[in-house]
C-alpha positions as CSV (number, residue, x, y, z in Angstrom):
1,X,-38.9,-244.3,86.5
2,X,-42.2,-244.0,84.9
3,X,-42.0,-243.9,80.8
4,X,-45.0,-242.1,79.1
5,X,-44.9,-240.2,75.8
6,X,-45.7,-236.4,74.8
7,X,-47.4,-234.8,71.3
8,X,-46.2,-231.8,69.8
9,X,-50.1,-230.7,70.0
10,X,-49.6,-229.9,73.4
11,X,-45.9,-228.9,73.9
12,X,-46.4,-225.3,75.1
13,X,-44.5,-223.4,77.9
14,X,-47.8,-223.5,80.3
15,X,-48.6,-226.9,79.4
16,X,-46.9,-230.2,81.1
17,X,-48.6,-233.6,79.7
18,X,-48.2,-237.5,79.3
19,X,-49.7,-239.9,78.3
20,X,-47.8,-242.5,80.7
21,X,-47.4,-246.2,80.1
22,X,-47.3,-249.3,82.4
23,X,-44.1,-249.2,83.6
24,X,-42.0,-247.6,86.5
25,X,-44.8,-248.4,88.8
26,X,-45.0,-250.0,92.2
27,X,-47.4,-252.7,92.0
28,X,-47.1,-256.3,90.5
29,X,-48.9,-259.4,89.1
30,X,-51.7,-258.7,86.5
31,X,-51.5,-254.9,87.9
32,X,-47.6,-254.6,86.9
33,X,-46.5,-251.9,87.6
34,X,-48.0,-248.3,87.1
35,X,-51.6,-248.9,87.9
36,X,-53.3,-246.0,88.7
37,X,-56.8,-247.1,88.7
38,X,-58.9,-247.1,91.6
39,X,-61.7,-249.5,90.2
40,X,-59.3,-252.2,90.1
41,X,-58.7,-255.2,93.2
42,X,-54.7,-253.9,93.0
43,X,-53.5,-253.0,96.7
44,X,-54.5,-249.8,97.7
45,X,-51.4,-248.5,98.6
46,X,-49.6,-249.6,95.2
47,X,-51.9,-247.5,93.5
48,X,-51.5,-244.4,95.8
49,X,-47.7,-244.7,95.1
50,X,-48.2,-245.2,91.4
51,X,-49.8,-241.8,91.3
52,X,-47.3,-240.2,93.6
53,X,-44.8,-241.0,90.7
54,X,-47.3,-239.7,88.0
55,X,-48.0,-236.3,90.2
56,X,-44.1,-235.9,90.7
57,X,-43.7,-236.7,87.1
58,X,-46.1,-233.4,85.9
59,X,-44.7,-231.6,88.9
60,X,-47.2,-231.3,90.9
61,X,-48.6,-232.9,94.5
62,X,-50.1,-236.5,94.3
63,X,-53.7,-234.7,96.0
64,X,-53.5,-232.6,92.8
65,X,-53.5,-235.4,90.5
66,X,-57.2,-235.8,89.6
67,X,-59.4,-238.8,88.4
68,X,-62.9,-239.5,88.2
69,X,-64.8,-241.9,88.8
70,X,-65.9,-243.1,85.2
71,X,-69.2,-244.0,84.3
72,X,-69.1,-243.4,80.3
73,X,-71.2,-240.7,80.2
74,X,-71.5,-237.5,78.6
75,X,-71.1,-235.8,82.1
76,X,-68.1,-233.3,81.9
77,X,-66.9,-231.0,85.3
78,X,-65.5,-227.7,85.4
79,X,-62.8,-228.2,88.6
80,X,-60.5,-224.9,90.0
81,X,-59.3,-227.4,93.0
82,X,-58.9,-231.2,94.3
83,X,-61.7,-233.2,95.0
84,X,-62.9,-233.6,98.8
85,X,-64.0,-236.9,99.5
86,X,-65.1,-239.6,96.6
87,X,-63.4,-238.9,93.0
88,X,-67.4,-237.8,91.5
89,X,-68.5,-240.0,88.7
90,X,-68.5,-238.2,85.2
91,X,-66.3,-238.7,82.3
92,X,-64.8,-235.6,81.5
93,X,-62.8,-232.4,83.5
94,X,-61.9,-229.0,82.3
95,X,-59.8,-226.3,84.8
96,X,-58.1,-223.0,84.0
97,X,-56.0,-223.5,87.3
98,X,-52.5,-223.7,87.4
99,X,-51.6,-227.1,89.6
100,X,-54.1,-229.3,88.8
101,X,-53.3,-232.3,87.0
102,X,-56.4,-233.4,85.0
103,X,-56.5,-236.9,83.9
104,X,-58.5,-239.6,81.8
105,X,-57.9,-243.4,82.8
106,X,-58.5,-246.5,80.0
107,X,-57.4,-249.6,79.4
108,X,-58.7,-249.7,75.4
109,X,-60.9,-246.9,75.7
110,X,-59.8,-243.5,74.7
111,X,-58.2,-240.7,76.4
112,X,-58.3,-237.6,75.2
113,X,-56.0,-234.4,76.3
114,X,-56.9,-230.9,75.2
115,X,-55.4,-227.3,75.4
116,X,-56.1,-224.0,74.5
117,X,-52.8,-222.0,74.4
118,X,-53.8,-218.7,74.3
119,X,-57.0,-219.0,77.0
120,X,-54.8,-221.4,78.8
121,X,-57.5,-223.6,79.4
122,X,-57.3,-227.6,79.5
123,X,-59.7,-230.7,79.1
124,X,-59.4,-234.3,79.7
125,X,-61.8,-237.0,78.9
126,X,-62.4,-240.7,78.9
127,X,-64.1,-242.0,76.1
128,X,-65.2,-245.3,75.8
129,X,-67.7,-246.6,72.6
130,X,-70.7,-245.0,74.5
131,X,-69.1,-241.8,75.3
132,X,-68.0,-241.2,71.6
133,X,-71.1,-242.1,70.3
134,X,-72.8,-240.0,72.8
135,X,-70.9,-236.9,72.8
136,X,-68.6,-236.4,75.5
137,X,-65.7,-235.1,73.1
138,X,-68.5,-232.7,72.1
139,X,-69.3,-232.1,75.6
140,X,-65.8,-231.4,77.0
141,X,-65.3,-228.9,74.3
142,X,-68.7,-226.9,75.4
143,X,-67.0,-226.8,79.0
144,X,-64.0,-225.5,77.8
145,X,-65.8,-222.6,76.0
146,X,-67.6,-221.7,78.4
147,X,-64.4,-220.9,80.9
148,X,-63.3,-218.6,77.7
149,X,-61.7,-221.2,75.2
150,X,-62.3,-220.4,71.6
151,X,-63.0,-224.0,69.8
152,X,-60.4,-222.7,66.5
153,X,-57.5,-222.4,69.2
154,X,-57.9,-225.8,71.2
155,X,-55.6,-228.4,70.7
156,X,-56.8,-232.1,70.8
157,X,-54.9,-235.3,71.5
158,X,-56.4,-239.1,71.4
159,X,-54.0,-241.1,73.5
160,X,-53.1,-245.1,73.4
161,X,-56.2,-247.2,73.2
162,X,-57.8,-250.3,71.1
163,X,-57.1,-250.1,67.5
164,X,-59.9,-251.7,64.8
165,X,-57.9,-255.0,64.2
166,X,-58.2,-255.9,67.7
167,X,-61.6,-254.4,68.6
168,X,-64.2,-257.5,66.9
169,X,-67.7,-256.3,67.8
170,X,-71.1,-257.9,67.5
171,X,-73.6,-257.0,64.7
172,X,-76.1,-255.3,67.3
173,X,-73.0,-253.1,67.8
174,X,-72.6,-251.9,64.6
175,X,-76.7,-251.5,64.2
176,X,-76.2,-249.1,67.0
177,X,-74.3,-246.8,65.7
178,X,-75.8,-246.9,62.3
179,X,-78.9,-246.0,63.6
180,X,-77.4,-242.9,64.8
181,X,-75.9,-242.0,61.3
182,X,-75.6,-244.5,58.2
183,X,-72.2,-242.5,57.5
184,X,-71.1,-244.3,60.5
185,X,-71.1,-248.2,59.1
186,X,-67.8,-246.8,57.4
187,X,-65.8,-247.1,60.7
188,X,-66.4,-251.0,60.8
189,X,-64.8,-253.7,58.4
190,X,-65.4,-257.4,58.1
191,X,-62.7,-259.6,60.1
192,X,-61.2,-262.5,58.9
193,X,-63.7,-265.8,58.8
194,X,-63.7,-267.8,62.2
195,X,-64.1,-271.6,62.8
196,X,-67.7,-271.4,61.9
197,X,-67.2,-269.3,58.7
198,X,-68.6,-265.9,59.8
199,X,-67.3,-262.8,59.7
200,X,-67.3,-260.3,62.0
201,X,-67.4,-256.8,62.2
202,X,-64.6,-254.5,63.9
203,X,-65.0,-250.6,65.2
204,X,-62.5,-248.4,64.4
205,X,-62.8,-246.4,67.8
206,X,-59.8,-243.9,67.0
207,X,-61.1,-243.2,63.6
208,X,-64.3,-241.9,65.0
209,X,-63.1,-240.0,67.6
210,X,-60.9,-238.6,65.6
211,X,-64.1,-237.6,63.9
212,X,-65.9,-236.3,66.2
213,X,-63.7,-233.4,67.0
214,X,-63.1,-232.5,63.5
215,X,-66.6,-232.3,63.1
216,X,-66.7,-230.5,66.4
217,X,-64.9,-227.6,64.6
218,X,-61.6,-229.2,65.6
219,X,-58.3,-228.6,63.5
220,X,-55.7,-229.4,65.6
221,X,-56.1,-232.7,66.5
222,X,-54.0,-235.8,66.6
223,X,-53.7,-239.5,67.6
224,X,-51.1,-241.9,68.8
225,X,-50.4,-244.9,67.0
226,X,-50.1,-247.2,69.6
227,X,-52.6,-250.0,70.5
228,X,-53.6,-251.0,74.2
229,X,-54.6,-254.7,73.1
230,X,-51.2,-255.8,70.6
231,X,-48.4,-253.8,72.9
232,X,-49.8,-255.6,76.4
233,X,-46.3,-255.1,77.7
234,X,-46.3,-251.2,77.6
235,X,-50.1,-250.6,78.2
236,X,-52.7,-252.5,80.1
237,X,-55.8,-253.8,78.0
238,X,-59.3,-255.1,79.5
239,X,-60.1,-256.9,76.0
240,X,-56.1,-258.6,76.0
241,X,-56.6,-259.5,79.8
242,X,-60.7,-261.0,78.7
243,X,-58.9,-263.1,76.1
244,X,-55.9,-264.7,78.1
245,X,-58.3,-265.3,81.2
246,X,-56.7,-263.0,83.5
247,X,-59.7,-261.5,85.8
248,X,-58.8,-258.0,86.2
249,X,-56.9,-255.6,84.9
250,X,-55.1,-252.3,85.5
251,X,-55.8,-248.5,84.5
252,X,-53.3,-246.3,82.2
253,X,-53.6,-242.7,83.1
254,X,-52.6,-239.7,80.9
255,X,-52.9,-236.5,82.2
256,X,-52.1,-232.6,81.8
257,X,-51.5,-229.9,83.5
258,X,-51.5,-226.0,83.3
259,X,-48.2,-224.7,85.1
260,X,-48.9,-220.9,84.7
C-alpha cells in the first residue's frame, strides 16, 4: 500500500492530494520501492506500476497521472487533458479539469501543490535551487490567475525536500544568489569546520521558498517538516545517494487533483 501524507491547506471536498513517500511500490534495489520517475535507469515497467498505485491512490486512471519532464526552468503549462506522446519538458502545471492528477517529482528539490478553493483551480511545480531563484513559484501562480484564480484565495504547500543542515553549498553558490538580492545571504549559515578547517556555507531551500510565495502575495502557505537527505528510508534523496556512492536514484512524486 503506498503511504504519503496530506496538509490541511488543501483538504477541501474538490480537492484529493499527497505528497506520497517511498514505500508501497513495486520496484527494488536503490529504486525501492515507489519510484515514479522516468529519468531514472529503474525498470520501465516498475515505474509504470508504481504510478498505477499513485493514480488509484487519488482515484483517478494511471494515463491521468501527469509528469513532466523537468528541466528547472521557469516554464509553467496550462493542461485540460493527458499528454500525447513525450511528458513536455517544463517545470510547472496548472488545470481547472476535474481528473487530472497534476504532479511535481524531487528527490531534495521542492515540490510544491497549490489550490484555489473557490475557482477550483490547481498548480503543481518542481522547484529546484534554479527554479526558486528564478521564479517558477512566481510563474505557476501567473498561470493559475490567468485560468481565473485570485492570488488571496490560493493555497500553497512545499512538500518533503532537503533541509539547510544537509544542503552544504559552495561559496560561488551563495554569491549567486546574493547577487540577486543581498537580503538573500540570510538563508545560508556557516557549517561546522571540516578536516581542513573551513567552513562552509548551507542554503536553506524551504526557507526561501517559503518566501517566495509570501512575497508572491501568498498567505496561505505551508511546509512539511520532513527532510529527503536524513529520513532516506521514507524518501529518496540524490545528495544521500551522491554521498554513500550509490549511482542513481529514485523520484518521489506528490500530486493533486480536482475531483469536481
Amino acid at each position: 500500500m503506498t503511504i504519503f501524507k496530506t496538509h490541511e491547506l488543501l483538504d477541501h471536498p474538490h480537492f484529493l492530494h499527497g505528497f506520497f513517500t517511498r514505500k508501497g511500490g513495486a520496484s527494488s534495489g536503490a529504486y525501492e520501492s515507489l519510484n515514479t520517475g522516468a529519468g531514472s535507469d529503474d525498470d520501465l515497467a516498475c515505474i509504470a506500476e508504481n504510478r498505477s498505485r499513485v493514480a488509484a491512490a487519488l482515484g483517478t486512471a494511471p494515463e491521468c497521472l501527469l509528469s513532466l519532464s523537468q528541466i528547472h526552468s521557469i516554464d509553467v503549462m496550462i493542461i485540460d487533458a493527458p499528454f500525447s506522446g513525450e511528458n513536455p519538458k517544463a517545470d510547472g502545471l496548472v488545470t481547472r479539469t476535474p481528473g487530472l492528477a497534476i504532479s511535481a517529482l524531487a528527490a531534495d528539490c521542492g515540490p510544491i501543490l497549490f489550490c484555489d478553493p473557490q475557482a477550483k483551480i490547481i498548480g503543481a511545480c518542481h522547484a529546484g535551487w534554479r527554479g526558486a531563484l528564478s521564479g517558477i513559484t512566481d510563474q505557476t501562480i501567473n498561470a493559475m490567475e490567468s485560468i481565473g484564480a485570485q492570488r488571496r484565495n490560493i493555497h500553497a504547500v512545499l512538500g518533503p525536500c532537503i533541509s539547510q543542515p544537509s544542503y552544504e553549498v559552495g561559496p560561488e553558490f551563495r554569491d549567486t544568489f546574493v547577487a540577486e538580492d543581498e537580503v538573500y545571504d540570510r538563508f545560508f549559515k556557516l557549517g561546522p569546520a571540516k578536516e581542513d578547517g573551513m567552513r562552509r556555507p548551507h542554503f536553506d531551500l524551504k526557507r526561501f521558498i517559503l518566501m517566495r510565495l509570501r512575497r508572491a502575495g501568498l498567505t496561505r502557505i505551508d511546509a512539511l517538516p520532513d527532510c529527503t537527505y536524513l529520513q532516506p528510508d521514507d524518501y529518496f534523496s540524490y545528495r544521500y545517494n551522491t554521498h554513500n556512492n550509490i549511482s542513481d536514484y529514485g523520484r518521489n512524486i506528490s500530486a493533486i487533483m480536482l475531483t469536481g
